[in-house]
N, C-alpha and C positions, 0 to 999 in steps of 0.2 A: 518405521520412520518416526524419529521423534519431533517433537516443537519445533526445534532449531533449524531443523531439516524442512518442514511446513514453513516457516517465516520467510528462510531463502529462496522456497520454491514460489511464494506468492511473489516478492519482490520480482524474481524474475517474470512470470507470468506479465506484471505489470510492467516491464520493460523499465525499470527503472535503480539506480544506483544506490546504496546503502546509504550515502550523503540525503539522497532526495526520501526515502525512504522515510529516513531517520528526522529530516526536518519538519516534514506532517507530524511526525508522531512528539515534538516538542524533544527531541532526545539527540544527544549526540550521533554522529557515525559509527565514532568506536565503538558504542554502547550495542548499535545491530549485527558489528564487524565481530567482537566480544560473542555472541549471542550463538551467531552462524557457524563461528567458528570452535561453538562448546566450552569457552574458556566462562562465560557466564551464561548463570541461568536470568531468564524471561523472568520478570515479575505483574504479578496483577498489574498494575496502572496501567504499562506496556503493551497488555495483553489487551484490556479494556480500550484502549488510545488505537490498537492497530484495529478491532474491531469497527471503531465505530468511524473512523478514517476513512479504512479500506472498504467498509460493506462486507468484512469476514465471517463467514459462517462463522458462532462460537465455536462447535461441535467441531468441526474440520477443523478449525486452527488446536484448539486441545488434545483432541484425539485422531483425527486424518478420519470423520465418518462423515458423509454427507458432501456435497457440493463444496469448492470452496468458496463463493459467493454467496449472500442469501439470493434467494430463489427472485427477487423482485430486478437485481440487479445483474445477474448473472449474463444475460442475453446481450445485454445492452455490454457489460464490458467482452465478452466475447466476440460482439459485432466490432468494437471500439478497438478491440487488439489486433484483429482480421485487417481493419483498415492500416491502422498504424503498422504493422509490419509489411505491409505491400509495398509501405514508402519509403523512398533510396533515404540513406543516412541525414543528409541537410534537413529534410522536410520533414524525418521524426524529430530531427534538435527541434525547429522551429515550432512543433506542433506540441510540443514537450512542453518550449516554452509557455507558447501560450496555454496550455491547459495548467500552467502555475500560476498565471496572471489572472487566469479566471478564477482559481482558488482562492488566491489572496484575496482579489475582491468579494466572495462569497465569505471567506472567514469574514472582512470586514464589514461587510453588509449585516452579518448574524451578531457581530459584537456592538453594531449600532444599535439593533432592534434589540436588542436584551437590556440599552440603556434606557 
């Protein structure tokens, strides 16, 4: 399994869209759609952006060895995916949603504190 192959499969895991994917990581859609689908290679920033976003094992995103989460977060999104797929289509939109709204205010909250 290469990179490409590891990026899609996280994205899935996390139940989410190469749009949403791609908007955490400050990059276009086409740019993960490109990626996934072998027409471009992954560059370091990328790789570093999806890391530290996602809580990506380095190791397992580079090479597919080790957990794909680090070990601190892995339960907690396993517990989080368990729930979120339980729930009929509307209430993952909604829950979707709000887990974006709470993002954005965390990004903004962290770009406060760094002023």
């Amino acid at each position: 399994m290469e990179i490409k192959d590891r990026i899609k499969e996280l994205r899935t895991a996390l139940g989410i869209t190469q749009a949403k994917f791609a908007e955490r990581i400050a990059v276009v859609a086409s740019f993960i759609s490109e990626i996934e689908g072998g027409v471009r290679e992954i560059n370091e920033r990328a790789i570093r952006l999806i890391i530290a976003e996602y809580n990506v094992n380095e190791n397992w995103l580079r090479h597919g060895q080790g957990a794909m989460f680090n070990e601190d977060m892995s339960a907690i999104v396993s517990e989080a995916m368990g729930i979120f797929k339980s729930l009929d289509t509307p209430f993952q939109e909604g829950a979707l949603k709000m887990l974006m709204t709470f993002a954005e205010m965390n990004r903004a909250s962290k770009a406060h504190d760094e002023k």
